[in-house]
C-alpha positions in Angstrom: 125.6 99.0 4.1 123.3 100.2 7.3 120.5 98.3 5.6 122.5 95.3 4.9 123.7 95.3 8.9 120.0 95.6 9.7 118.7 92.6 7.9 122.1 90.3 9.3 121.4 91.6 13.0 117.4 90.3 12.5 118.6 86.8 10.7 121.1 86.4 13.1 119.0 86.6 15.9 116.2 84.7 14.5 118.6 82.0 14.1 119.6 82.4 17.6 116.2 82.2 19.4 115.2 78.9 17.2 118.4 77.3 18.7 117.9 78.9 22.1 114.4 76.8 22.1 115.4 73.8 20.9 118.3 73.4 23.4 116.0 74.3 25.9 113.3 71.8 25.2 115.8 69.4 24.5 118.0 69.7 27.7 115.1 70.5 30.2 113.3 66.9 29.2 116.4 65.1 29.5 116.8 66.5 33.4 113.1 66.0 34.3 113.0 62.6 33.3 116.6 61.5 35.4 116.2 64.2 38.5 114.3 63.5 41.8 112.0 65.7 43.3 113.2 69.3 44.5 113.1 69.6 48.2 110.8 73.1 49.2 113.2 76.4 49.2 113.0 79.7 51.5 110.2 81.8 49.8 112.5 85.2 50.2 115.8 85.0 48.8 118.2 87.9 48.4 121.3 87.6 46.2 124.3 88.8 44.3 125.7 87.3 40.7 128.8 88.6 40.0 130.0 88.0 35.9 133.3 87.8 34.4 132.6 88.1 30.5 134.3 88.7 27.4 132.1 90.0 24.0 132.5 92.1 21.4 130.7 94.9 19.2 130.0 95.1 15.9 128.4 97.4 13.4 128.9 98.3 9.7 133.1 98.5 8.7 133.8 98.3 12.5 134.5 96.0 15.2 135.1 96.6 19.0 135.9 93.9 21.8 136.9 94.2 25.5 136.2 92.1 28.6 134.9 93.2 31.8 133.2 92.5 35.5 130.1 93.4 37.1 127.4 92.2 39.3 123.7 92.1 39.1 121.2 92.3 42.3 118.7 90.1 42.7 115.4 89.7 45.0 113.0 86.3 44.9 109.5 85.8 46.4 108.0 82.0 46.0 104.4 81.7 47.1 103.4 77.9 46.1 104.1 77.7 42.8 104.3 81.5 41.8 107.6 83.3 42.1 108.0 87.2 41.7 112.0 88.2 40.1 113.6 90.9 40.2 117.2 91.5 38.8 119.4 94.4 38.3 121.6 96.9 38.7 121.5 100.8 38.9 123.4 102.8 35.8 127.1 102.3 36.7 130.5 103.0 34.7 131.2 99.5 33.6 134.9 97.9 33.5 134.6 97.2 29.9 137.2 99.7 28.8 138.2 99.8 25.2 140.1 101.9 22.6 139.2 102.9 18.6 140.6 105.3 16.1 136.8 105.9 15.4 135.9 106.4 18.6 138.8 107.2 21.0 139.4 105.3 24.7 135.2 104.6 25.8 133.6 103.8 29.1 130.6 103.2 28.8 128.1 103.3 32.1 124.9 100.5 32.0 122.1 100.1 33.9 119.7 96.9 33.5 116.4 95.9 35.3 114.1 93.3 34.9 110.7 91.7 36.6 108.7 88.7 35.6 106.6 86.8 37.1 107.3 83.3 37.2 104.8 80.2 37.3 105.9 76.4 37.7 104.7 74.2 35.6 104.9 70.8 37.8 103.9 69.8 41.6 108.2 69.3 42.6 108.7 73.0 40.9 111.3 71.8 38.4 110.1 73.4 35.1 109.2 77.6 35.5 107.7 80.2 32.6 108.1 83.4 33.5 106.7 86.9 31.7 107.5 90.0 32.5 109.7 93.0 31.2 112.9 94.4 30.9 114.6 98.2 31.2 118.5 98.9 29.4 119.5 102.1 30.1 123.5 103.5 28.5 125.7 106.1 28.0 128.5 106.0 26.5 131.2 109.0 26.1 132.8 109.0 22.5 135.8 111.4 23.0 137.3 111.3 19.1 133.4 112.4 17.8 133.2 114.6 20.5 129.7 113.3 21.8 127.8 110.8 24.5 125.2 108.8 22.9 122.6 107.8 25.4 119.7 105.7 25.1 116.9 103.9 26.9 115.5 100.4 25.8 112.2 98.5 27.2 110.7 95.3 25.7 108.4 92.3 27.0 110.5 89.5 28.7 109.6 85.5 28.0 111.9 82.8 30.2 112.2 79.2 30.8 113.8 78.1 33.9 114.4 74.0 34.8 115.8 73.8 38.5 117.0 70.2 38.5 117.9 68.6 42.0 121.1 65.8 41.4 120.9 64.5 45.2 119.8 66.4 48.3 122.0 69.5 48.1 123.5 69.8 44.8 121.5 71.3 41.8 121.6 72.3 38.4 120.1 75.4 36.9 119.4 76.7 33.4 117.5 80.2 32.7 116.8 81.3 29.1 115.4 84.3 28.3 114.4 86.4 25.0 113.0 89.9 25.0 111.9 89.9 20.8 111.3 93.6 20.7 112.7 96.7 22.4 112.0 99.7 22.1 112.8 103.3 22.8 115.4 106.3 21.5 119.1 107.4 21.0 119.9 110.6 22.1 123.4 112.1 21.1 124.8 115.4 23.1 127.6 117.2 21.6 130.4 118.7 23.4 130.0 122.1 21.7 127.2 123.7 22.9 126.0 125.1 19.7 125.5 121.6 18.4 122.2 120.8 19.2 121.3 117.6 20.4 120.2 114.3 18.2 117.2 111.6 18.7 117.2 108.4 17.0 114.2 106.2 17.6 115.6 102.3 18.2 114.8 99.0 18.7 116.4 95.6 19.3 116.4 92.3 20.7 117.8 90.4 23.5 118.7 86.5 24.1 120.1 85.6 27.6 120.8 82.2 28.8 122.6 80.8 31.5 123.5 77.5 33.2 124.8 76.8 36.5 126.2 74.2 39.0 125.0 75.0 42.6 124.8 73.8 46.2 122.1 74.2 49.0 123.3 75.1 52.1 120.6 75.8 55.2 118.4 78.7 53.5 121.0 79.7 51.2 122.6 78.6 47.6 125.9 78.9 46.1 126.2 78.4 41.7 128.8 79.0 39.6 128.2 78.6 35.9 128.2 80.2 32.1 126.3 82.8 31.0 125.9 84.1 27.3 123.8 87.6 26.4 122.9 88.3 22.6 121.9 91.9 22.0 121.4 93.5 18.4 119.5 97.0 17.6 119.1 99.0 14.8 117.3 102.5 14.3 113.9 102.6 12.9 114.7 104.4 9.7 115.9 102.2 7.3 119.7 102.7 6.3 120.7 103.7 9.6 123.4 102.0 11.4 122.6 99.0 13.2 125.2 96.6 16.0 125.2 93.9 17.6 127.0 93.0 20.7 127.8 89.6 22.4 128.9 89.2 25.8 129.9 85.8 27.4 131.6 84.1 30.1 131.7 82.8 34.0 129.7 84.0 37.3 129.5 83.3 40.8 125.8 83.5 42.7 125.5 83.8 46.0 121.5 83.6 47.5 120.7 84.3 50.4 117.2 82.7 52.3 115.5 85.5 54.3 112.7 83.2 55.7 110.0 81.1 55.1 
């Protein structure tokens, strides 16, 4: 059954990176071809996405879904037409409380960073690739088995970003990103002491795309839009247990100019 889980979390998110592209190809040529020029932005920016999302997870003969808040960091630099990224948030209990009969009331605390580097690929900026890397760090407290799994993920980051001007202070934004391979360990601590601990080697994969509706005003920017995150991992030894969770849903962006 493990196995079988494996091979459906790999299809499924095959599936889901070929339709990430083509949606992305598709939708970013429509908007350059319609969209005027995008007037010059502050080179610093400092901001603050807060999410409201909903998901579930899922792994052999179980399912789990909750919805929860939180809020990622983020700091810009634009020189020309390079721009450094970095987005995250330190490990944190997250609101995305939920209850099992396998494994009791869980809280699990999440900590995510990310840096690419960004390059665009036209004179008015509209069309970015970015490359860089992503860090998932977890732990989650699993009262009924008596144990905290904990684990630490890292995997090469590929994005797309259009920024599409619709008149002189209103925008539209959409970001797509796929990490293809993660890698990095479970480790499982016991509540009795005589237990001693458990390390699982991982991996997994991650698509993240969002779209947003924002206005320009003075040095700063205001969006509110979707956001969807796809992540599936399984452990390296064939047979072991494999999830995938799925989180969706609305955020608000705030950026804040700190100069040119």
């Amino acid at each position: 059954m493990g196995f079988t889980m494996q091979e459906a979390v790999r299809r499924a998110t095959i599936a889901d990176s070929v339709i990430m592209r083509r949606l992305m190809l598709a939708v970013v040529a429509a908007l350059l071809i319609v969209s005027p020029a995008l007037a010059d932005p502050p080179q610093t920016a400092l901001g603050i996405q807060a999410l409201a999302l909903s998901g579930f997870h899922r792994e052999p003969n179980y399912d789990q879904s909750g919805t929860g808040i939180g809020a990622l960091l983020e700091l810009s630099h634009r020189w020309d037409r390079m721009e450094l990224h970095l987005e995250g948030i330190p490990v944190v209990t997250t609101t995305a409380h939920a209850t099992s009969q396998q494994f009791g009331a869980t809280a699990p605390a999440l900590g995510v960073f990310s840096a690419t580097a960004r390059l665009a690929l036209d004179t008015h900026r509209r069309l970015w690739i970015g490359l860089g890397t992503t860090i998932i760090n977890q732990r989650t407290p699993l009262p009924n088995m008596a144990r905290t799994a904990e684990s630490r993920l890292a995997g090469g980051r590929y994005e797309i970003i259009a920024r599409i001007p619709l008149h002189a202070t209103h925008f539209v934004e959409l970001e797509a990103g796929i990490i293809p391979r993660m890698f990095g360990s479970d480790h499982f601590l016991f509540d009795d002491p005589a237990h001693p601990p458990i390390n699982k080697d991982e991996h997994a994969a991650e698509t993240d795309v969002a779209l947003a509706y924002g206005i320009s005003h003075g040095h700063n920017a205001y969006l509110i839009g979707l956001r969807s995150i796809n992540f599936s991992a399984d452990f390296s030894r064939p047979g072991d247990a494999a999830d995938r969770n799925v989180a969706y849903g609305l955020t608000f962006e705030a950026r804040y100019g700190l100069g040119h």
